[in-house]
C-alpha positions in Angstrom: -36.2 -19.1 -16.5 -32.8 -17.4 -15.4 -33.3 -13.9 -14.1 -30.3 -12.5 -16.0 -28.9 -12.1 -19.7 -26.2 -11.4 -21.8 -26.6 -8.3 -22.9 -24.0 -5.5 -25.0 -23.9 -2.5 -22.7 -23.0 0.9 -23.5 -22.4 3.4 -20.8 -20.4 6.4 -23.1 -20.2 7.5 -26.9 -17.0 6.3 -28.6 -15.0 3.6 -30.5 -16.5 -0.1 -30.8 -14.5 -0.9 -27.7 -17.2 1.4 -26.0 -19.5 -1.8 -26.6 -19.2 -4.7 -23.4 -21.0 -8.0 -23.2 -22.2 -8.0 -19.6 -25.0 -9.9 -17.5 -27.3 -7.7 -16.5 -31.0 -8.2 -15.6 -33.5 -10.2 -17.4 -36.8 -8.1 -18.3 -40.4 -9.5 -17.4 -43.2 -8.6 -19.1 -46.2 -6.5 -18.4 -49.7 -7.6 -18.6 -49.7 -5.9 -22.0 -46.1 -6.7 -22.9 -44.8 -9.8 -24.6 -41.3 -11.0 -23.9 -38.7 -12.1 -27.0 -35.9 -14.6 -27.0 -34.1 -12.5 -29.4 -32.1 -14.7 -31.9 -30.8 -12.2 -34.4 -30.3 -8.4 -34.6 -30.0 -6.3 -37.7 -26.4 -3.6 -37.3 -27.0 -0.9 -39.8 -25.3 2.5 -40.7 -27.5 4.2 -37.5 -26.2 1.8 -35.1 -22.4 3.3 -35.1 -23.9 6.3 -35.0 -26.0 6.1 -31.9 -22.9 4.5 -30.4 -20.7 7.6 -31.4 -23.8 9.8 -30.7 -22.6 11.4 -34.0 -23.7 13.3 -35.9 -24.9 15.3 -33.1 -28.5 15.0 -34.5 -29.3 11.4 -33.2 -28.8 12.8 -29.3 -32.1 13.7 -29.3 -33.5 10.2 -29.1 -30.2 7.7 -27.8 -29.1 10.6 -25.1 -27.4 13.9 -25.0 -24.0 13.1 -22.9 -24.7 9.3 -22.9 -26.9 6.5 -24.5 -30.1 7.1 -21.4 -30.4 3.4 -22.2 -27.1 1.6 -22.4 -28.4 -1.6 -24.4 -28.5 -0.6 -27.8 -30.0 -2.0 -31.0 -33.0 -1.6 -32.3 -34.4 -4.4 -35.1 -34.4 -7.8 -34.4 -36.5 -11.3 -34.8 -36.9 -14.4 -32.7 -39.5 -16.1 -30.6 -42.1 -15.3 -27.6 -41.2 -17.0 -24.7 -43.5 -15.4 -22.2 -46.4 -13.3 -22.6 -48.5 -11.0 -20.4 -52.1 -11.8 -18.6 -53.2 -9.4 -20.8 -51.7 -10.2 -24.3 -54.1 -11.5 -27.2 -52.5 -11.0 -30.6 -49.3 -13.2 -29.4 -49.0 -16.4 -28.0 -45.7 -18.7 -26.6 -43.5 -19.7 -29.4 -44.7 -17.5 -31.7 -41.4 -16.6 -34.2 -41.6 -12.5 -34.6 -39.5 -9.6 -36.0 -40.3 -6.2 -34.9 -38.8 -2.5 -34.0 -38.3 -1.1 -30.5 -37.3 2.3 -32.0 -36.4 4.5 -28.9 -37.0 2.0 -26.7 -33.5 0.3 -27.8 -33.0 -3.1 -26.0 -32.2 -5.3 -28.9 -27.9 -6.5 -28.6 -29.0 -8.3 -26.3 -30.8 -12.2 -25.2 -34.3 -10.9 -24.6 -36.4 -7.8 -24.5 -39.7 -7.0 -24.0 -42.3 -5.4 -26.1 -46.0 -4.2 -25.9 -48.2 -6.0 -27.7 -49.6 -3.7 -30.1 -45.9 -2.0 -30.5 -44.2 -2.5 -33.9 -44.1 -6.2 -33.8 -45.1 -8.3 -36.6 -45.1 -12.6 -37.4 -42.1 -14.3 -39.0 -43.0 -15.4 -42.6 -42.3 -19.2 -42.2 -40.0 -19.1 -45.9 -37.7 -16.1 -44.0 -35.0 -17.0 -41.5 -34.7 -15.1 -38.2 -31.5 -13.4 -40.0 -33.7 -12.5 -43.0 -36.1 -11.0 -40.8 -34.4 -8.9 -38.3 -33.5 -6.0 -40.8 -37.0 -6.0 -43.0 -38.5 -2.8 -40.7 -35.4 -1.3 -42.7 -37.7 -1.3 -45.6 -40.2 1.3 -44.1 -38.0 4.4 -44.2 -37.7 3.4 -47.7 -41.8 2.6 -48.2 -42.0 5.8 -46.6 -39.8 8.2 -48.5 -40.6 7.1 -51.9 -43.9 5.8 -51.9 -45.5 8.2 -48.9 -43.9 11.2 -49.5 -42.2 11.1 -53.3 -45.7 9.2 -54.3 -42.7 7.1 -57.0 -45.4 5.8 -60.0 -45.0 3.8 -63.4 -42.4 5.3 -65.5 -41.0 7.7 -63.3 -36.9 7.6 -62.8 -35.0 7.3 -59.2 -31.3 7.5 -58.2 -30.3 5.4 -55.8 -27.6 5.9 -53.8 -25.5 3.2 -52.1 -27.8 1.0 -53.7 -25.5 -1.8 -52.1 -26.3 -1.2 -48.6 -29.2 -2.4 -46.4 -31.3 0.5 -47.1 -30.3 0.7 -50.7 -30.6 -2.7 -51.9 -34.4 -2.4 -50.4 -34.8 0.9 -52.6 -33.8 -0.4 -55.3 -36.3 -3.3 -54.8 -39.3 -1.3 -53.4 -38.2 1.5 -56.6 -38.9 -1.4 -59.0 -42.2 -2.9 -57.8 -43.4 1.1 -57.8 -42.6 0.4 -61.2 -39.5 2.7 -61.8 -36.9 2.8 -64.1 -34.6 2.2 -61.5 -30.4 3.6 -61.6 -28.4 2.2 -58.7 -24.7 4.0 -57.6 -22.0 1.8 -55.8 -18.5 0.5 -56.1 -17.2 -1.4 -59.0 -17.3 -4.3 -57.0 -20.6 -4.6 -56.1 -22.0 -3.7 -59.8 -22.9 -7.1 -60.7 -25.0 -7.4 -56.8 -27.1 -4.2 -57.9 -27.7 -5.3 -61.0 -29.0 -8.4 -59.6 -31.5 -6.7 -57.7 -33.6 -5.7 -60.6 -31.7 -2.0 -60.9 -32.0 -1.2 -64.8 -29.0 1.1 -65.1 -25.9 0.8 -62.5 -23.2 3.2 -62.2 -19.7 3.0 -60.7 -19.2 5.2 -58.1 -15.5 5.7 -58.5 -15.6 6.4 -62.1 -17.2 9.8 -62.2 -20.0 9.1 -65.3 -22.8 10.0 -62.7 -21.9 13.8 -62.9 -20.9 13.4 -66.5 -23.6 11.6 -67.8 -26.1 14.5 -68.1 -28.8 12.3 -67.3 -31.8 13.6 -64.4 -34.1 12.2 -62.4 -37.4 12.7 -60.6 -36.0 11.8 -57.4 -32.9 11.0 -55.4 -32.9 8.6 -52.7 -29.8 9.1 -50.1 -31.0 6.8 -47.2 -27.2 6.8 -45.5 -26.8 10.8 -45.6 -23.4 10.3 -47.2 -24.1 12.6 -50.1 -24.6 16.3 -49.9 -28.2 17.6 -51.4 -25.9 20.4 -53.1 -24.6 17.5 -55.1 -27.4 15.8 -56.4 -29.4 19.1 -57.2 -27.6 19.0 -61.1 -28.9 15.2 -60.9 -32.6 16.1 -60.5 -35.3 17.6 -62.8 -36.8 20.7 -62.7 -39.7 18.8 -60.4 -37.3 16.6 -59.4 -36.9 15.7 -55.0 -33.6 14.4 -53.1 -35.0 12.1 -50.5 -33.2 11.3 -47.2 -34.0 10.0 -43.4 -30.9 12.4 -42.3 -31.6 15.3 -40.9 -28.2 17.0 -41.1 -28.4 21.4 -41.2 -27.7 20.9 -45.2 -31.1 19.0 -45.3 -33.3 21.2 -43.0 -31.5 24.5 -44.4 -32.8 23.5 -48.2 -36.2 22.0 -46.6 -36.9 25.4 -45.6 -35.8 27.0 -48.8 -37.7 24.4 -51.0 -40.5 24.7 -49.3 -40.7 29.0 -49.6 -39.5 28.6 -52.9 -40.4 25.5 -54.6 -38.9 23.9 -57.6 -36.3 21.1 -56.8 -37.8 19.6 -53.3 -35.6 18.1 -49.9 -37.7 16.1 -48.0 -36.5 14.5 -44.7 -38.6 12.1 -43.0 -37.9 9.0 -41.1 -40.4 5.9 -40.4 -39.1 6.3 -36.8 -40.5 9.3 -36.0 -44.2 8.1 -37.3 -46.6 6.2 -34.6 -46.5 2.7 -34.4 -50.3 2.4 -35.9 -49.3 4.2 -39.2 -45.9 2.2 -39.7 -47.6 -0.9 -39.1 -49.6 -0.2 -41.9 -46.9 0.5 -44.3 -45.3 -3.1 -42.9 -49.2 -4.5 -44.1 -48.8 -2.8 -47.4 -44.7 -4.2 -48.0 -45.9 -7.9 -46.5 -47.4 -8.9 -50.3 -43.7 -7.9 -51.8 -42.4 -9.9 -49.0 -44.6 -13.1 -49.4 -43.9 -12.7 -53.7 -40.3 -12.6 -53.3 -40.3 -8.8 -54.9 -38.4 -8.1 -51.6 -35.6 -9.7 -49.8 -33.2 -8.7 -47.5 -29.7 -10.1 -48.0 -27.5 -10.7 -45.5 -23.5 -10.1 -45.8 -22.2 -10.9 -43.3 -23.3 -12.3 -39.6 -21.7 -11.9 -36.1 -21.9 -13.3 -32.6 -23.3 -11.0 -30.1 -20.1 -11.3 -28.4 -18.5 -9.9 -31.4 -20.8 -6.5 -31.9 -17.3 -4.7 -32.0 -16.6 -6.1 -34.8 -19.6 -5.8 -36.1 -19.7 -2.2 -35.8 -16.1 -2.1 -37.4 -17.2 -3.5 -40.8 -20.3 -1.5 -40.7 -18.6 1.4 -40.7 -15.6 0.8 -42.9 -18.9 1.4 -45.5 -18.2 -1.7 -47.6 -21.7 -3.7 -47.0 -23.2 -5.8 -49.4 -26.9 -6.0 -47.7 -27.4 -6.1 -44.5 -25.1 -7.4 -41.5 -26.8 -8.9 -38.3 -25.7 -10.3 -34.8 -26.8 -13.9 -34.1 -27.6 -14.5 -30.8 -26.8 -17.8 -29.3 -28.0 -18.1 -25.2 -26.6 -19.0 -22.4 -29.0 -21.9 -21.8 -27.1 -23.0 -25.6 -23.8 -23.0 -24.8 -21.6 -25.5 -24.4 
């Protein structure tokens, strides 16, 4: 094996052009660590965001003045290509998905990861691209079934339903047995609909605030919607849901929580240990295996086109979920 990698480096917050492919060392694994060819990455709404290091909020874990670890990404798939003297639950050529969280690592050819980190085996049926953004799913898992408790009959709101995140809610909303509304463009109606949502609603025509219909919970998984919005939306019991921790949301977690009525609840999967998010990934694998949840893929990109990547992420207009391919040097022609 080579002892270097491509790898997408970012030394400062800023535009996409921040992002460089570079070689740079290749890791080795501990006796406890396992060591992934990486052959596809998942680029979601967060990932701009840690490279902007806006809003402010997600310093705390990439870096206050700059990313402390300059190879971002955080969600990926491929195969084990080495593991440690130590290593049990892994073997060579095992195909995996898994999370690095803070750890970062991912836009890159390889990375390294402990054994009994977030790390999971690749259902044979989903491709590596399929795979990379499925630990998505958990901060959805987690906001409506952990902390909402969603059951038979009850009514969520999802917005973005379009998205990564929201085309999982509106999946995961459905097998908690939910009647299910889903809010995006009029273009990508018919693609929410498709996903089992029973009602969908065009963003740009204004019948969400008009309708007078409520709900017992509002799920905002980008942070794009202010919680002052959707409190008309909700019933008197009713709880906005989001994994954004902007001042709105801690400001009326505080006051919900003196006060009660109409709940905020922030909480994000990442933030959880590894043992207890690992169990939510045991308790999604059935919908996985049935087919009751997918991920869809929009679009793909090279690794040596993550600026582009991150330009369509953030122009908003995702249909699913967009992922770099990796392709390695030992590949190329």
């Amino acid at each position: 094996m080579g002892k270097h990698m491509r790898a997408v480096v970012c030394t400062r917050y800023g535009p996409p052009e921040v992002l460089q492919l570079k070689e740079v060392p290749k890791p080795s694994p501990k006796d406890d660590e396992v060591l992934v060819r990486i052959l596809a990455v998942a680029v979601g709404v967060e990932d701009p965001m840690q490279r902007r290091g806006r809003p402010y909020f997600v310093r705390l874990s990439v870096g206050f003045t700059k990313p402390r670890r300059p190879i971002l990404g955080t969600e990926f798939a491929g195969t084990i290509e080495a593991v440690g003297a130590g290593v049990e639950r892994f073997k060579t050529g095992d195909a995996v998905f898994g999370v690095t969280g803070a750890g970062f690592g991912c836009n890159a050819e390889y990375v390294c990861m402990p054994e009994d980190g977030l790390l999971a085996t690749k259902l044979p049926a989903t491709s590596f691209e399929e795979a990379a953004p499925v630990c998505g799913s958990l901060l959805v898992w987690n906001l409506l079934k952990a902390k909402a408790n969603i059951k038979s009959g009850q009514s969520v709101l999802i917005m973005d339903a379009s998205g990564g995140i929201g085309s999982a809610a509106v999946q995961i909303a459905k097998a908690l047995g939910a009647e299910v509304t889903g809010v995006c463009s009029t273009a990508d109606l018919a693609f929410v609909e498709s996903l089992g949502a029973d009602k969908v609603v065009d963003c740009a025509t204004g019948a969400l605030t008009t309708s007078g219909r409520t709900y017992d919970a509002v799920l905002d998984a980008t942070g794009i919607t202010a919680p002052s919005r959707c409190k008309k939306l909700l019933r008197r019991t009713g709880v906005y849901l989001t994994a954004y921790p902007t001042p709105s949301v801690l400001l009326r977690m505080l006051w919900t929580g003196v006060f009660g009525g109409k709940r905020v609840i922030f909480s994000a999967a990442g933030l959880m240990s590894v043992s207890k998010r690992l169990g939510m990934l045991n308790e999604l694998m059935p919908l996985l295996e049935e087919g009751r949840l997918r991920t869809f893929i929009d679009r793909s990109f090279r690794l040596d086109q993550v600026v582009e990547a991150h330009r369509y992420v953030e122009e908003g207009r995702m249909r699913g979920n967009v992922v770099l391919t990796v392709t390695h040097g030992d590949e190329l022609a």
